[in-house]
Backbone as a ProteinNet text record, in pm:
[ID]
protein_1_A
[PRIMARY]
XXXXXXXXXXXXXXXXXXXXXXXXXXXXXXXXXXXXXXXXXXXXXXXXXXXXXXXXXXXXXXXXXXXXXXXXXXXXXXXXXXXXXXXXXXXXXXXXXXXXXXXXXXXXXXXXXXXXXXXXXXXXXXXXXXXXXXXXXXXXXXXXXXXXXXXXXXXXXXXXXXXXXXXXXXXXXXXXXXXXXXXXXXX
[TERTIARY]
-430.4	-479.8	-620.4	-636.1	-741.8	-854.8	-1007.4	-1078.5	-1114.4	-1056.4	-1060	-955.3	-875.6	-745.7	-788	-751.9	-857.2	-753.5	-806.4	-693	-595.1	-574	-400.2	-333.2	-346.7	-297	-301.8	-410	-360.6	-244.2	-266.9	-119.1	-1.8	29.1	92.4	172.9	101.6	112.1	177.2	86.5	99.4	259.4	289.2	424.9	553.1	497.8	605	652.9	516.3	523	667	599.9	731.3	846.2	849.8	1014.4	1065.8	1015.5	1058.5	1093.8	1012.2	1011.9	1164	1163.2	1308.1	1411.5	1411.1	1525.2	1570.4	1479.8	1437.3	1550.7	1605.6	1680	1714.8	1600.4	1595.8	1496	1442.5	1351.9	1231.1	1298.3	1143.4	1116.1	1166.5	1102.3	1009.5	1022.1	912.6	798.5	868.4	765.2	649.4	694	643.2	538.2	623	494.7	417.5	427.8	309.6	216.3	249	123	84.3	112.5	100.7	-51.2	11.1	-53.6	-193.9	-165.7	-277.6	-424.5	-364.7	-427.2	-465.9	-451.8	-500.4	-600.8	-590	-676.9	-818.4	-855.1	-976.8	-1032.3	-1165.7	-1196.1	-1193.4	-1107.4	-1086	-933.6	-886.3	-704.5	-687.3	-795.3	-778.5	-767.9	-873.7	-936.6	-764.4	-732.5	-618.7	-497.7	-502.3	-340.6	-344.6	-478.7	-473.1	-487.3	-533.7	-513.2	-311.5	-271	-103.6	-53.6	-78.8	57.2	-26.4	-143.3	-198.2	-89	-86.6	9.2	134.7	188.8	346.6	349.2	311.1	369.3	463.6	364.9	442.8	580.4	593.3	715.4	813.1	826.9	853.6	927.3	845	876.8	1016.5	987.8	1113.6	1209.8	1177.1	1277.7	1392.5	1281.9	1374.4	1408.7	1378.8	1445.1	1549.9	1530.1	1670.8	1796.5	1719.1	1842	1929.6	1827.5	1873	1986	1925.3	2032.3	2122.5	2148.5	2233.4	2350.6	2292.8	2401.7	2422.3	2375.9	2371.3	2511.5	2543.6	2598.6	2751.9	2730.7	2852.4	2904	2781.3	2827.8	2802.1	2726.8	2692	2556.7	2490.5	2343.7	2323.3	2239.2	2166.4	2025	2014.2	1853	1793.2	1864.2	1841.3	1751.1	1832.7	1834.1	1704.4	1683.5	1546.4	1406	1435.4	1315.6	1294.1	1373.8	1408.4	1327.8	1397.2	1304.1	1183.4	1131.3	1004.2	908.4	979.4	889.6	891.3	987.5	948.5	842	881.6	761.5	653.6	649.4	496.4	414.3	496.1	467.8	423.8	526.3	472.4	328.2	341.8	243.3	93.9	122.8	1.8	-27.3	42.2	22.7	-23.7	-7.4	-75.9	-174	-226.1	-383.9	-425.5	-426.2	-461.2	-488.3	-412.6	-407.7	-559	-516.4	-625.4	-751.1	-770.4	-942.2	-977.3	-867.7	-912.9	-952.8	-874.3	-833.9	-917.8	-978.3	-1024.3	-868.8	-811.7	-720.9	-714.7	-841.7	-870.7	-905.2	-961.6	-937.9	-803	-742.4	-586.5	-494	-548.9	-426.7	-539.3	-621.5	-714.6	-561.6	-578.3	-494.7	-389.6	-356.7	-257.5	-307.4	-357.4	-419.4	-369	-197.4	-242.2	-186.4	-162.8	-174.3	-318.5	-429	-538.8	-605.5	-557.7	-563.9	-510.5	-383.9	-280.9	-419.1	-414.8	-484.3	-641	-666.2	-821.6	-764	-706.5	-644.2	-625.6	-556.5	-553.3	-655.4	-705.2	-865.2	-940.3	-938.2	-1005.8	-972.8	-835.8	-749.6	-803	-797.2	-824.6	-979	-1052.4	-1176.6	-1154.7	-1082.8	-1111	-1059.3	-938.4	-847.2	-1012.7	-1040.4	-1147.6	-1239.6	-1320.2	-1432.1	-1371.6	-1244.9	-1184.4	-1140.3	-1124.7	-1066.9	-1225.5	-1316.6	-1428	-1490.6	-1505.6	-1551.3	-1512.6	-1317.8	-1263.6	-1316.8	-1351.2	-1364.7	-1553.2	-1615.3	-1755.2	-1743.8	-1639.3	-1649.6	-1584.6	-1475.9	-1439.9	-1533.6	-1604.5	-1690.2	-1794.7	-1880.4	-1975.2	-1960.4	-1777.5	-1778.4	-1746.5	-1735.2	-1729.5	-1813.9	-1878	-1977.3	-1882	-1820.1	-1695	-1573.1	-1538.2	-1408.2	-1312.7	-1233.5	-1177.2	-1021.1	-945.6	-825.3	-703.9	-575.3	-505.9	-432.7	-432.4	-395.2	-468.9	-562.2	-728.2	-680.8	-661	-680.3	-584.8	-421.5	-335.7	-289	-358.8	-361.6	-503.3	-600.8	-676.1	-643.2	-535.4	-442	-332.4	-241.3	-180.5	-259.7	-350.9	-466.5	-459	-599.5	-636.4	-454.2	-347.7	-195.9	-172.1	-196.6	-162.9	-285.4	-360.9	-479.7	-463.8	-458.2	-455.4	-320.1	-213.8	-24	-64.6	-134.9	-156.3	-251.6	-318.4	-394.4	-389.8	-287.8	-244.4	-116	-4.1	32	-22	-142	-239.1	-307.3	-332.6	-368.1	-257.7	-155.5	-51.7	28.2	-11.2	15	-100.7	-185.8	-314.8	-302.1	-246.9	-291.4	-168.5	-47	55.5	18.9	-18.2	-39.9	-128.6	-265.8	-335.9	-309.7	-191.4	-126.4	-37	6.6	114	43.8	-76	-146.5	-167.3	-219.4	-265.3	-132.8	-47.5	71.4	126.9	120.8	133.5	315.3	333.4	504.4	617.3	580.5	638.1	733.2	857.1	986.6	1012.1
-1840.2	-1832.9	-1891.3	-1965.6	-2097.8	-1986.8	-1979	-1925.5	-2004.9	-2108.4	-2156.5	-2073.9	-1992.9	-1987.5	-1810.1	-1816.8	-1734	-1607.1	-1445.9	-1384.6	-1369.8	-1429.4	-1394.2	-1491.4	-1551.9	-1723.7	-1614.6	-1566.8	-1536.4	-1353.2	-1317	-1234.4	-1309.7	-1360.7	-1454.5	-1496.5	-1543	-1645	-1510.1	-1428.4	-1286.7	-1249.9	-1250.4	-1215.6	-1246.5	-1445.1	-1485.7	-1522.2	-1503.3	-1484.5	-1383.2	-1284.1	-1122.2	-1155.8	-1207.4	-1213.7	-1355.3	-1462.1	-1563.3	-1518.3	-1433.6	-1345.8	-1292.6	-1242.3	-1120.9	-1243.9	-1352	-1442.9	-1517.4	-1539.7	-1578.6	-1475.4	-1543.7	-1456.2	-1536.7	-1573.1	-1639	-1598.6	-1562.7	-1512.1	-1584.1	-1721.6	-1857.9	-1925.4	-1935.5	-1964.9	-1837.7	-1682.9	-1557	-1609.3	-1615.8	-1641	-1772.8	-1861.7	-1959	-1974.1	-1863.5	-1793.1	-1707.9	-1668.1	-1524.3	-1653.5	-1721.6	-1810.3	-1879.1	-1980.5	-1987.2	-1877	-1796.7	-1697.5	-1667.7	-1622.9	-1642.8	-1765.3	-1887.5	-1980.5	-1977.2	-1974	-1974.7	-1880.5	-1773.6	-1613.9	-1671.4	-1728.4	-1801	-1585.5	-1599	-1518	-1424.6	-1357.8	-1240.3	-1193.2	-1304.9	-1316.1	-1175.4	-1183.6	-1044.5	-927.9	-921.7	-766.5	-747	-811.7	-856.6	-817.4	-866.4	-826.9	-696	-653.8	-530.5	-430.9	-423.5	-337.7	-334.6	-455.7	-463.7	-374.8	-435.4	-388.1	-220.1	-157.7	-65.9	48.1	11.8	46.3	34.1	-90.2	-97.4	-7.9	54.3	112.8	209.1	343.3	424.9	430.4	357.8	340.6	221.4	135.7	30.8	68.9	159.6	242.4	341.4	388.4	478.5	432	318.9	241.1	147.4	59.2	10.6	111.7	215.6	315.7	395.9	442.8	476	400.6	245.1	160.6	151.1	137.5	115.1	224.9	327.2	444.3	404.2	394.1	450.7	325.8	214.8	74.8	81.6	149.3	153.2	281.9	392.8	462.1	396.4	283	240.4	103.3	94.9	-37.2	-158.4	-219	-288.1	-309	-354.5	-366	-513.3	-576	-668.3	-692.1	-786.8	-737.5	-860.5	-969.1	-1028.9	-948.8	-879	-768.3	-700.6	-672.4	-615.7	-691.7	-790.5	-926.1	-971.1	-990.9	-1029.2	-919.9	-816.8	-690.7	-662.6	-664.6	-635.9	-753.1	-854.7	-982	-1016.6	-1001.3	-997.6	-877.1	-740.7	-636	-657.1	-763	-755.7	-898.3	-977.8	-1083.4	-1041	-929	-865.1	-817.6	-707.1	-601.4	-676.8	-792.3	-864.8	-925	-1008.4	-1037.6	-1000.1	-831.5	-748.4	-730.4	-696.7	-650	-803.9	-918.1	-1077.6	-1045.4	-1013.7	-987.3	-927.2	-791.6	-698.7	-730.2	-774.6	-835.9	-948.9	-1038.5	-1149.3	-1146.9	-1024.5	-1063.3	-901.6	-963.2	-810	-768.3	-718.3	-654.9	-601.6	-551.7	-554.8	-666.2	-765.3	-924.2	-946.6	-944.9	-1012	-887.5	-802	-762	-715.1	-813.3	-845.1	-882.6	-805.2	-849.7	-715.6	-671.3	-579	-469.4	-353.2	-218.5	-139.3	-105.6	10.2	-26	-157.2	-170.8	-125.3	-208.2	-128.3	-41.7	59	219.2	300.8	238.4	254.4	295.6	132.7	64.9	166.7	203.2	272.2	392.8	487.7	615.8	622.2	496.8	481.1	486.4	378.3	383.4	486.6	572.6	746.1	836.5	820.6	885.7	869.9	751.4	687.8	719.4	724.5	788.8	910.7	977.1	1114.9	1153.8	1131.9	1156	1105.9	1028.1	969.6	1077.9	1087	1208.8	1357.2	1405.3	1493.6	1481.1	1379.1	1341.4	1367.2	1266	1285.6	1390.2	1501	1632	1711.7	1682.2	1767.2	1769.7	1623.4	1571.4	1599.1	1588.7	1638.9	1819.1	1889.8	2045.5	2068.4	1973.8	2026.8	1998.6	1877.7	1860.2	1941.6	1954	2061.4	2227.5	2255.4	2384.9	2384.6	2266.5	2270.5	2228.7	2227	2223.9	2111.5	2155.5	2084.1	2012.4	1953.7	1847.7	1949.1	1982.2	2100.5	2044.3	2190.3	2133.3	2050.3	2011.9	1972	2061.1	2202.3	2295.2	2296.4	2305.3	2323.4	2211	2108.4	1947.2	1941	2002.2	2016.7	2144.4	2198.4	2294.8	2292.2	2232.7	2117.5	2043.5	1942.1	1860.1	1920.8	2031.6	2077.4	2151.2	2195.1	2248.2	2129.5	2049.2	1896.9	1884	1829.2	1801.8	1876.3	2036.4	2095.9	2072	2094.9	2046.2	1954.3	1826.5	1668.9	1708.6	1773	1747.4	1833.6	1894	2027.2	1989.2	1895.4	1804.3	1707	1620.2	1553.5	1545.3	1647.5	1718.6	1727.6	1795.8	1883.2	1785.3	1683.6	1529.4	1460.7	1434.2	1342.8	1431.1	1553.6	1631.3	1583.8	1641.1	1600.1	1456	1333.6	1201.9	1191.7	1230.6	1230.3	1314	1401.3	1458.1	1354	1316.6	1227.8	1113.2	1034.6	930.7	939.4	1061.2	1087.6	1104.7	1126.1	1181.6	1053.7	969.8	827.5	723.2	747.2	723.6	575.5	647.6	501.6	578.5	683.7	707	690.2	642.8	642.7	528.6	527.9	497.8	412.5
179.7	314.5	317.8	370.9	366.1	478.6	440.9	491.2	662.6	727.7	807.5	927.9	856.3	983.7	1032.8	1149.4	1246	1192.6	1230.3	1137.6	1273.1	1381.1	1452.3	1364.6	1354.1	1211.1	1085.3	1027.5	899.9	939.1	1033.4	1062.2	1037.2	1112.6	1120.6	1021.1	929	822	712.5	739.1	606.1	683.7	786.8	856.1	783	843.3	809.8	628.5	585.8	423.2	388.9	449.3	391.8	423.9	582.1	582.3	494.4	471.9	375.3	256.3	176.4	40.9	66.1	159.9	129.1	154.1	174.4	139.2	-14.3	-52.8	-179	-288.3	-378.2	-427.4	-574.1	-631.5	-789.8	-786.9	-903	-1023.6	-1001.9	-1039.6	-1067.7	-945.8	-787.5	-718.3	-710.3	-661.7	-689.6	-732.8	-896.2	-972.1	-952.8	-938.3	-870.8	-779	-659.2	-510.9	-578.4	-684.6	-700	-789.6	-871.1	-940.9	-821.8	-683.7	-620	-548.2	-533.8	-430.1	-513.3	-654.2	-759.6	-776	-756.2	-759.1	-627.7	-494.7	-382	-343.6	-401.5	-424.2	-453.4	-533.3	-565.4	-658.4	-649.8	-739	-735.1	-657.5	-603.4	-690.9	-763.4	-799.4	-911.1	-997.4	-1089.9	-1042.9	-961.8	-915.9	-795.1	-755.3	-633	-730	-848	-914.1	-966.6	-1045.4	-1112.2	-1007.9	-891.8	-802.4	-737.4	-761.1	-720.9	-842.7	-973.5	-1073.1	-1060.5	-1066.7	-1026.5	-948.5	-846.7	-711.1	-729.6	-818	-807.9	-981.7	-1004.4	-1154.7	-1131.8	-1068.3	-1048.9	-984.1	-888.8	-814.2	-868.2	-880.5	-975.6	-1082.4	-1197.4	-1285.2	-1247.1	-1151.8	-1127.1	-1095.8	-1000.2	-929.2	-1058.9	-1107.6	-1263.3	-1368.4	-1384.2	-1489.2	-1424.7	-1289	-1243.4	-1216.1	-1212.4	-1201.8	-1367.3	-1422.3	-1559.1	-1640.7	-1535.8	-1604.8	-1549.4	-1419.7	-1339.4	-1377.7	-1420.2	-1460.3	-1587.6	-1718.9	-1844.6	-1803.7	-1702.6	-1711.3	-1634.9	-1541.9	-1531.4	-1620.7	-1709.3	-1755.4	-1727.7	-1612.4	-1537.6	-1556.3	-1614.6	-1650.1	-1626.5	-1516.2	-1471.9	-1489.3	-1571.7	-1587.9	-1558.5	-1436.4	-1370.4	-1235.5	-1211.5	-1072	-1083.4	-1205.7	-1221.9	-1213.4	-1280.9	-1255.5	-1143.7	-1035.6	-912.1	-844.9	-852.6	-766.4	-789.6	-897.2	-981.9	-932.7	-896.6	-908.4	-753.2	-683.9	-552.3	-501.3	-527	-517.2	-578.3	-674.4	-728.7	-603.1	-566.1	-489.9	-351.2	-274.3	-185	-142.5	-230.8	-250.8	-287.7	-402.8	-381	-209.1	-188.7	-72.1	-14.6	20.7	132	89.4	-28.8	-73.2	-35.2	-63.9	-15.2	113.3	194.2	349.6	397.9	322.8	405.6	355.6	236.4	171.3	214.7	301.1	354.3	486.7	565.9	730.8	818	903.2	1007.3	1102.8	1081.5	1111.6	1239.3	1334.9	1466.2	1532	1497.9	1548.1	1533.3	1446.5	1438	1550.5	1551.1	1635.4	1784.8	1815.3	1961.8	2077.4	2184.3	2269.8	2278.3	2183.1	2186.7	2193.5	2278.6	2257.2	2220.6	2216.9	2165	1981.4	1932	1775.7	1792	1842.7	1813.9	1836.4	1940.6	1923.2	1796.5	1739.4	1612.4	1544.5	1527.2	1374.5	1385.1	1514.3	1505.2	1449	1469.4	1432.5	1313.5	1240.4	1077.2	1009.3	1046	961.7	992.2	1109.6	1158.8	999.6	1032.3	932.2	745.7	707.5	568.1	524.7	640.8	613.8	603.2	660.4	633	532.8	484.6	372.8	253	254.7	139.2	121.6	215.9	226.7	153.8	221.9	151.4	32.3	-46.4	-206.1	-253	-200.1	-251.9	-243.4	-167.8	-149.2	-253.6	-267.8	-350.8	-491.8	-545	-705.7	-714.6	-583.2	-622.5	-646.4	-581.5	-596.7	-743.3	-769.2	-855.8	-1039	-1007.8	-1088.8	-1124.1	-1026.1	-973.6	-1043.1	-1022.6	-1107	-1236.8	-1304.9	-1447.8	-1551.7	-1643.2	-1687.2	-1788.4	-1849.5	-1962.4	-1908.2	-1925.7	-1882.4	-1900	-1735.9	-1767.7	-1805.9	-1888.9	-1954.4	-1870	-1895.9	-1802.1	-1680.4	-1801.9	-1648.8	-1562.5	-1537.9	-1482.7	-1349.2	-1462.8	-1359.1	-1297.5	-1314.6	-1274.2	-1127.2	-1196.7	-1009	-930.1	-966.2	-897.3	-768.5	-884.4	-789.5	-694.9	-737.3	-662.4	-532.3	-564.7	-470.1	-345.8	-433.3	-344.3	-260.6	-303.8	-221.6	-130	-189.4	-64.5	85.4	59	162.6	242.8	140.2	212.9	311.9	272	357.8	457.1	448.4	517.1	658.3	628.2	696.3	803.4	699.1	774.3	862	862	965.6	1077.8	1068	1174.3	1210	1145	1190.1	1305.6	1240.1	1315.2	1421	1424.7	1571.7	1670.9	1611.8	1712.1	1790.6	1726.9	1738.8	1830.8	1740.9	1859.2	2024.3	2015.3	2137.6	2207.3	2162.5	2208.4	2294.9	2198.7	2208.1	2371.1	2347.6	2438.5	2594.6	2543.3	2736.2	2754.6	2695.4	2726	2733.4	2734.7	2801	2691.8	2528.8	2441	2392.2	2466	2440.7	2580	2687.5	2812.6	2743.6	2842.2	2825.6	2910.6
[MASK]
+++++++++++++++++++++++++++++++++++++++++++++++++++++++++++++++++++++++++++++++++++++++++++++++++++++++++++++++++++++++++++++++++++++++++++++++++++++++++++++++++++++++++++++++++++++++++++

């Protein structure tokens, strides 16, 4: 995405990228668009991938090991199918981090109010979720003097989960109600 194209163009462009991707159905053209997409990244391409494979592990991971069982158990093991998926989700997912480090996201969606009532509510939202992660990891630092054990760190986290879900519920009621007086659910 060439720093010249205004971001409704680089929407656009990031759009029609995804739906082209999900046609694509060989390995080495993928592969191809993600070195592609790499080389166009300019110096941003590292910090841009290790934040992707970052993000795609955990899920990825489950996604190819449950496949793997689940075809190792009928016999059917493709490990075409896996490269393909792996490599289109890694092509994606870069993409979008490309997207959002390149593009103001309230300029690109100028014209449409209530995407950008949406999009304001999200980012309301992502700040707050942050402040609360960060609140949580300064309190929980704060009461330990020693790097506390994994149980410690482990109902920590279950702590911090319940909070954040607990939250944001009581979040996405609120916004929905909001939403709804200002008339962004009429029929």
């Amino acid at each position: 995405m060439a720093d010249s194209l205004t971001p409704r163009r680089r929407l656009l462009l990031y759009l029609g990228a995804v739906v082209g991707i999900t046609f694509v159905h060989q390995p080495l053209p993928l592969a191809l668009l993600l070195c592609g997409a790499l080389a166009l990244s300019g110096r941003r391409r590292w910090r841009l991938l290790q934040k992707t494979l970052f993000a795609m592990l955990a899920f990825n991971l489950c996604v190819s090991l449950g496949y793997l069982a689940l075809s190792l158990w009928q016999g059917k093991v493709s490990g075409d199918w896996l490269l393909l998926a792996n490599l289109r989700s890694c092509l994606l997912v870069y993409l979008g981090f490309w997207f959002i480090a390149t593009t103001d996201l309230l300029a690109a969606l100028a014209g449409f109010p209530l995407l950008c009532l949406l999009l304001t509510l999200t980012i309301g939202q992502m700040q707050t979720f942050t402040r609360v992660l960060r609140d949580f990891r300064l309190a929980f630092a704060s009461r330990n003097l020693r790097r506390p054990g994994r149980r410690a760190q482990a109902l920590h986290a279950a702590a911090q989960a319940q909070h954040l879900l607990d939250k944001s519920v009581a979040a996405a009621s609120e916004s929905a109600l909001a939403m709804r007086s200002r008339g962004a659910f009429d029929d």
